[in-house]
C-alpha positions as CSV (number, residue, x, y, z in Angstrom):
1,X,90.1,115.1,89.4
2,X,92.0,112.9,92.0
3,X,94.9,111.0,90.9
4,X,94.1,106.7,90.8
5,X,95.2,105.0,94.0
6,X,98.6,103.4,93.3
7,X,98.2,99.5,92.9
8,X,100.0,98.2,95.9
9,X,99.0,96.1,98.7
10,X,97.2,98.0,101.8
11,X,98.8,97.3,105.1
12,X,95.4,94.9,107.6
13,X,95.5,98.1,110.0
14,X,95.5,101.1,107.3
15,X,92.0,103.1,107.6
16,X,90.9,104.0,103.8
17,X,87.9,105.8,103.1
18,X,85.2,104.6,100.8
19,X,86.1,106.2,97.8
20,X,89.4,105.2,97.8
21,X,88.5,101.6,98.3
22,X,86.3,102.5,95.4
23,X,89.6,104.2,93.4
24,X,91.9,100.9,93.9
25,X,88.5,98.5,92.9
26,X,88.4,100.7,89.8
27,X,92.5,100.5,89.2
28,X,92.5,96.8,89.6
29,X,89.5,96.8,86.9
30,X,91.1,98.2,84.8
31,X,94.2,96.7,85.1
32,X,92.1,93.3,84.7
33,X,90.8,94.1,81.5
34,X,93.6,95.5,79.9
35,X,95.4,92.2,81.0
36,X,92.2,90.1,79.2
37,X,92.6,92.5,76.5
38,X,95.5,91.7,75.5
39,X,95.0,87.7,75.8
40,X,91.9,88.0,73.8
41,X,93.7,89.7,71.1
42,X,96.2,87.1,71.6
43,X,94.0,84.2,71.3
44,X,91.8,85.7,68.4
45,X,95.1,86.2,66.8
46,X,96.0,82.9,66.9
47,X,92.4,81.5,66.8
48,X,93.6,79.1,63.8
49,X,95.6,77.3,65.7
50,X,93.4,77.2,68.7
51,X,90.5,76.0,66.7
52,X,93.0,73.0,65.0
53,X,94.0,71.6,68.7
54,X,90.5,71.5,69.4
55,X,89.5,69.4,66.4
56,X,92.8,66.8,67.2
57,X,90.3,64.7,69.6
58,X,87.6,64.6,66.3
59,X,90.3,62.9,64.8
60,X,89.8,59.6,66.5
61,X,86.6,59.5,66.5
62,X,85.8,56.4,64.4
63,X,82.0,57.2,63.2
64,X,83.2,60.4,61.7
65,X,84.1,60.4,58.1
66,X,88.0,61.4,57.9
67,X,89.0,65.2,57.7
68,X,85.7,66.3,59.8
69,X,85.3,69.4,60.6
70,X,82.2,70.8,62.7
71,X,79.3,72.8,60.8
72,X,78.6,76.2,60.9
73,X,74.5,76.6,60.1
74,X,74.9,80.6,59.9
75,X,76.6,83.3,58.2
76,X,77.7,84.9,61.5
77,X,78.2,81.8,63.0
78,X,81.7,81.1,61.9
79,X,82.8,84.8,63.4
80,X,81.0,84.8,66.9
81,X,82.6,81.0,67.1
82,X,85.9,82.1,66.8
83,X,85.7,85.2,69.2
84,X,83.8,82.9,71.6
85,X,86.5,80.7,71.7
86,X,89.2,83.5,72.0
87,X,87.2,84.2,74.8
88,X,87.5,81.5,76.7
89,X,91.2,81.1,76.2
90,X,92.2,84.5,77.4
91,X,90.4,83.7,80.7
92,X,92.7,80.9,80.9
93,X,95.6,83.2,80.0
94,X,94.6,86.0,81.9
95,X,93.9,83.9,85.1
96,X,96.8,84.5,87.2
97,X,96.6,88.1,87.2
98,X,93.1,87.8,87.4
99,X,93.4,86.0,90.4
100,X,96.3,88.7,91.8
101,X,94.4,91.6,91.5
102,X,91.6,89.7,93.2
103,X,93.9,88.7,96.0
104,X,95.7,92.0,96.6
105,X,92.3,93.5,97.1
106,X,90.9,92.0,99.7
107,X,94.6,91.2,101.1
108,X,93.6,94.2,104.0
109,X,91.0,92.3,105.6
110,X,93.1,89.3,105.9
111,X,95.2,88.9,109.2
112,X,98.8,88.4,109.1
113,X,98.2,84.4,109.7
114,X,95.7,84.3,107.2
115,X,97.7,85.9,104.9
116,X,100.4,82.7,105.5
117,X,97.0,80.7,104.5
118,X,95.6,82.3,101.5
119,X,99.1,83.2,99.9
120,X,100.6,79.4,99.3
121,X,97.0,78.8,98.2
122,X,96.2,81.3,95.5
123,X,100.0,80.5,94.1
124,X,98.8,76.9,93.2
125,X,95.5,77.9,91.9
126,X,96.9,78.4,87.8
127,X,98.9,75.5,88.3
128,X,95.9,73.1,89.1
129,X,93.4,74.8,86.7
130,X,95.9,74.5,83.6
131,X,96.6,70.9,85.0
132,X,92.7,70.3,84.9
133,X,92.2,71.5,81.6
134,X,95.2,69.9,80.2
135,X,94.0,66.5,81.8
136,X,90.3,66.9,80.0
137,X,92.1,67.7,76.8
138,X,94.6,64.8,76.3
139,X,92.7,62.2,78.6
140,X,89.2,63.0,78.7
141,X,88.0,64.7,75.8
142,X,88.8,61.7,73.4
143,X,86.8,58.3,75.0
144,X,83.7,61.1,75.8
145,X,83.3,62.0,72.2
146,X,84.1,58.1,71.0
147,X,81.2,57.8,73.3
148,X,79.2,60.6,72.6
149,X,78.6,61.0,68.9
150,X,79.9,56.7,68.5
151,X,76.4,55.6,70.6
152,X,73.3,54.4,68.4
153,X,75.4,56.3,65.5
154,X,73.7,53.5,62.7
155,X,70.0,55.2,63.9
156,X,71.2,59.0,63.2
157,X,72.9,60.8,60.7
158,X,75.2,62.3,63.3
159,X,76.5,66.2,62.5
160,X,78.3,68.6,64.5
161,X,77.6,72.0,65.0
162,X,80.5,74.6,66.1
163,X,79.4,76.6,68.5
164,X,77.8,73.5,70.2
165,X,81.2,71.6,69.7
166,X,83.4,74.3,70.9
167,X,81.4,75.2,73.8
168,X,81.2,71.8,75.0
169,X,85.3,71.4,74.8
170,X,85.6,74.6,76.7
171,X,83.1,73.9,79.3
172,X,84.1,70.6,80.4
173,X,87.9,72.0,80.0
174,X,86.9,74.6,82.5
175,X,84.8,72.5,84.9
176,X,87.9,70.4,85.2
177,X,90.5,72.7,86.0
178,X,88.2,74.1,88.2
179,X,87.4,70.6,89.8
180,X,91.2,69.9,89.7
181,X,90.9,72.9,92.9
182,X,89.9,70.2,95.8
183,X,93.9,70.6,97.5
184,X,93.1,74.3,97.8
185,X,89.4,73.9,99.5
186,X,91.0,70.6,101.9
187,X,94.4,72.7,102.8
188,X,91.9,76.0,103.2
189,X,89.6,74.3,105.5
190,X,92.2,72.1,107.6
191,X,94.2,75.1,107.4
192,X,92.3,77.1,109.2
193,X,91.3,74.3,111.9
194,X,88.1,73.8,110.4
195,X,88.5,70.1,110.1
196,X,91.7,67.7,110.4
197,X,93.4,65.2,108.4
198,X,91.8,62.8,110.8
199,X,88.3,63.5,109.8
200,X,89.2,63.4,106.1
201,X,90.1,60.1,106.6
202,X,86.9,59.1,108.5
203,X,84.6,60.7,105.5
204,X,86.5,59.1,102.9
205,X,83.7,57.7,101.6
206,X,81.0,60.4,101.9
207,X,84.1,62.5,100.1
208,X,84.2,59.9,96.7
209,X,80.4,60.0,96.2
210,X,80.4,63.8,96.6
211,X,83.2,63.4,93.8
212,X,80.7,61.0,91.8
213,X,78.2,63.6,92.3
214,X,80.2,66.4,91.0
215,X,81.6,64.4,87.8
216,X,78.3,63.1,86.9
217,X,77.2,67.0,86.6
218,X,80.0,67.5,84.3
219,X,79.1,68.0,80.3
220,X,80.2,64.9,79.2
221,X,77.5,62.8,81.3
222,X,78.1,59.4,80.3
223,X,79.6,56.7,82.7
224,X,83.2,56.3,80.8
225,X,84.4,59.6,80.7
226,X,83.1,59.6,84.9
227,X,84.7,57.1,86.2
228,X,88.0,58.9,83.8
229,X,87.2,62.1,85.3
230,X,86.5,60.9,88.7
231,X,90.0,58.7,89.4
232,X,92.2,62.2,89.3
233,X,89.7,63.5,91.8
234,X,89.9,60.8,94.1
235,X,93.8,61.1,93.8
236,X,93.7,64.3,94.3
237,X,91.8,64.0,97.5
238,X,94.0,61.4,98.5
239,X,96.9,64.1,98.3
240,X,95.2,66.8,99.9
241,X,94.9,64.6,103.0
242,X,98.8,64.2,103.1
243,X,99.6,68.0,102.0
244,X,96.8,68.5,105.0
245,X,99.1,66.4,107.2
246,X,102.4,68.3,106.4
247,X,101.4,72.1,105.8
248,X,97.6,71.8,107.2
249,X,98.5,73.3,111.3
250,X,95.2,75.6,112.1
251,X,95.7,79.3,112.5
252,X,95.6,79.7,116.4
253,X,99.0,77.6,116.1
254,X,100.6,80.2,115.5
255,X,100.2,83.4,117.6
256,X,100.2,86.6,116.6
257,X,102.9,89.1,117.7
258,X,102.3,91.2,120.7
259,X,102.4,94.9,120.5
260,X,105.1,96.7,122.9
261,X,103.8,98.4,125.2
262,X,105.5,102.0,125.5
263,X,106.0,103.8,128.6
């Protein structure tokens, strides 16, 4: 049996066969899992504490009675919760390597120029995803659920199921970090010439209601926690037009290095 492909970066004009293409996939698989693995066990470990941070924003939530926890309506319920949410945040732990392993996979069809692209980009993607999630937890999460379980409460005796509560918290904390990614698809794009800072400007507008769009799809769907969710987009679209400015040159700027000729 053939010895797995060592996991290392292959050079844009290395010819590999399929099966070692194959090989790597499956050593950077691997490598993947273990990594999520080992935050699963991590978050499952510490699932206590996980599960009290996410019942801080129930806290000020004035219709429920004081000390409110959600409700668990089976016997397995409380278990497949728990592991769900461990779930969720060993993605979020396991995310950068994730997103390496991704990377240094298809690094051998990139170009040297597009490596200069994609590098600086996939370096800021953690950073913005945990700044997402971190926004939804401490700013969002809080006026949605005053909202959310607060409206008509005198015409319904208003519980709260866990898997529905958790899930909803972990959903709309991953739809935000993942919204909080608009820098990397404006430098991407202007980056590689498909548009300039100029036209971002122009479609300013056609840009905020995409961004209403796009928050109004979120899970917490009413108009508060929108027009919360939708002033960091804005901003942050305001600041990928600037970073666009100073870092957003298109490829063909600059030129690729000539091969000597030998004689």
């Amino acid at each position: 049996m053939p010895a797995p492909r060592k996991l290392k970066p292959i050079a844009h004009d290395d010819q590999l066969p399929l099966v070692d293409h194959l090989d790597e996939l499956r050593s950077r698989l691997i490598v993947s899992l273990l990594v999520f693995g080992v935050a699963l066990a991590l978050c499952f470990w510490q699932n206590n504490l996980i599960l009290q941070l996410l019942n801080v924003p129930l806290e000020s939530v004035e219709t429920l009675p004081e000390g409110f926890k959600p409700l668990t309506l089976s016997p397995a319920e409380g278990f497949m919760t728990t592991v769900t949410v461990a779930g969720y945040f060993g993605i979020m732990l396991a995310l950068p390597v994730l997103l390496y392993q991704a990377y240094a996979f298809i690094l051998p069809a990139f170009t040297p120029n597009e490596r200069k692209v994609a590098l600086p980009l996939l370096l800021m993607v953690p950073f913005l995803f945990v700044g997402g999630s971190v926004f939804c937890y401490f700013v969002v999460l809080q006026p949605a659920l005053q909202f959310l379980l607060g409206f008509n409460a005198g015409e319904f005796n208003t519980q709260l199921r866990a898997s529905d509560y958790y899930g909803f918290v972990a959903m709309t904390m991953i739809a935000m970090g993942l919204l909080f990614q608009v820098p990397i698809g404006v430098l991407a794009v202007t980056r590689l010439g498909l548009v300039t800072p100029q036209q971002l400007r122009k479609n300013r507008g056609y840009a905020i209601l995409v961004l209403a769009v796009i928050a109004a799809l979120l899970p917490t769907i009413d108009p508060v926690t929108m027009l919360i969710e939708m002033v960091p987009l804005i901003l942050l679209y305001e600041l990928s037009i600037w970073l666009a400015v100073w870092f957003g040159r298109p490829k063909d700027d600059v030129t690729e290095p000539t091969t000597a000729e030998t004689g």
